[in-house]
N, C-alpha and C positions, 0 to 999 in steps of 0.2 A: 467442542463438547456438546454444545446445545444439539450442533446440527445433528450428532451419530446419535443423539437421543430420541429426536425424531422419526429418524429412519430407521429405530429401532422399535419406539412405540407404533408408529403408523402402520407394520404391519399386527402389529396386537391385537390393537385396537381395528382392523380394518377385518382379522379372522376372528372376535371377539361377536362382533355384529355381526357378519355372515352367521357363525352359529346361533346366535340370539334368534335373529330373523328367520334361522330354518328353524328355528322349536316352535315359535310362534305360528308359523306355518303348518307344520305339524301338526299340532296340535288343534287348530282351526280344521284344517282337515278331517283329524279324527273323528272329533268331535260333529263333522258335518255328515258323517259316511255312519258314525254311529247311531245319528238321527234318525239314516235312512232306514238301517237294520232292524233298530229297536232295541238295541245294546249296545251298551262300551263296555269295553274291556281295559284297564286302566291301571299301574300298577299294583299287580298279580291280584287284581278282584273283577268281575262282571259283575255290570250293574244292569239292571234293567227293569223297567214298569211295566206288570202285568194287565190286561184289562179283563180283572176278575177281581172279586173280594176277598178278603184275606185270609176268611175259612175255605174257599173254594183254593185258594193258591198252596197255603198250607196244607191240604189234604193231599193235591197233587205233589206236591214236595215229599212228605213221607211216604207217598207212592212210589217216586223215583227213587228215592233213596234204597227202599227197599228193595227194588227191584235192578239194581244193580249190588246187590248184597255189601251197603257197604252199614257195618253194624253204627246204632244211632248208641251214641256217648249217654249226652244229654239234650234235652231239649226243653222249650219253656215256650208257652201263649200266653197272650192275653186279647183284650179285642182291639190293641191299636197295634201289636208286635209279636213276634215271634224268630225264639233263634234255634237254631240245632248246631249241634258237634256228630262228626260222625265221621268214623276211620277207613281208610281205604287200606288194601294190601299192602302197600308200601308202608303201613304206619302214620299216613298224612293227613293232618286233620283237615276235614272239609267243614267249613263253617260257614252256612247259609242262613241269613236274616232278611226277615219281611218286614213291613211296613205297610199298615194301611194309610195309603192316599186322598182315597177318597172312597164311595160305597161300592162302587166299580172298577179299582183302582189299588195296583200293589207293588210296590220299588220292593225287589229282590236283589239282594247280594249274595254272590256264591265265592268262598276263595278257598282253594286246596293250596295248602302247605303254608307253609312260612313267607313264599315270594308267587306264590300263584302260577297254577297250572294252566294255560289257556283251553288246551285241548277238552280235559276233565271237568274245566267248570263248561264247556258250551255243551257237552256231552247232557250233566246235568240237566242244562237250561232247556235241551232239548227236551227231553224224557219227564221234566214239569209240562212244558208246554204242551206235552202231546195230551196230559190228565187237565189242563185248566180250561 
């Protein structure tokens, strides 16, 4: 009894840690290639740290938004934040929030839909970037 319980847990536990080990890996990874780009993408949100001010990132933010016609819901500032709702065709909320970091310094999040669109939030992130 003991011994077929070994030979039953031992591969468990031995496919248990493979997969442990490859998240950890993974995820080390990502997170190193994410560095390089200047963005992660992370379950279904991009995050990313501008180097602009929070009015300058915000302005470009409702630049892109509008100019991919996607109508803005709501939106709200202040001088350390800022969030927007804003619907795409499909009906998906996109909801991007800033953060000032520091005077030159802005962590953006953008996420479309309920589980995040990669495509559309990088689309965004571009069409900020190209105004900040």
């Amino acid at each position: 009894m003991i011994t077929k319980m070994k030979f039953t847990l031992l591969p468990l536990l031995a496919s248990l840690l493979a997969f442990a080990s490859g998240c950890a890996l993974f995820a080390v990874g990502a997170a190193a290639g994410a560095g390089a780009a200047g963005y992660a993408y992370a379950k279904g949100e991009l995050k990313s740290t501008e180097p602009a001010p929070l009015d300058r990132t915000w302005d470009a933010t409702v630049a892109a938004v509008k100019e991919l016609q996607f109508p803005i819901v709501e939106q709200s500032k202040d001088a350390l934040e800022a969030r927007m709702v804003a619907t795409n065709a499909e009906d998906k909320d996109i909801r991007i929030k800033l953060k000032k970091v520091a005077d030159n310094s802005t962590e953006l999040h953008v996420r479309v839909g309920a589980f995040g669109d990669e495509a559309v939030s990088h689309e965004i992130l571009d069409r900020i970037r190209k105004r900040v």
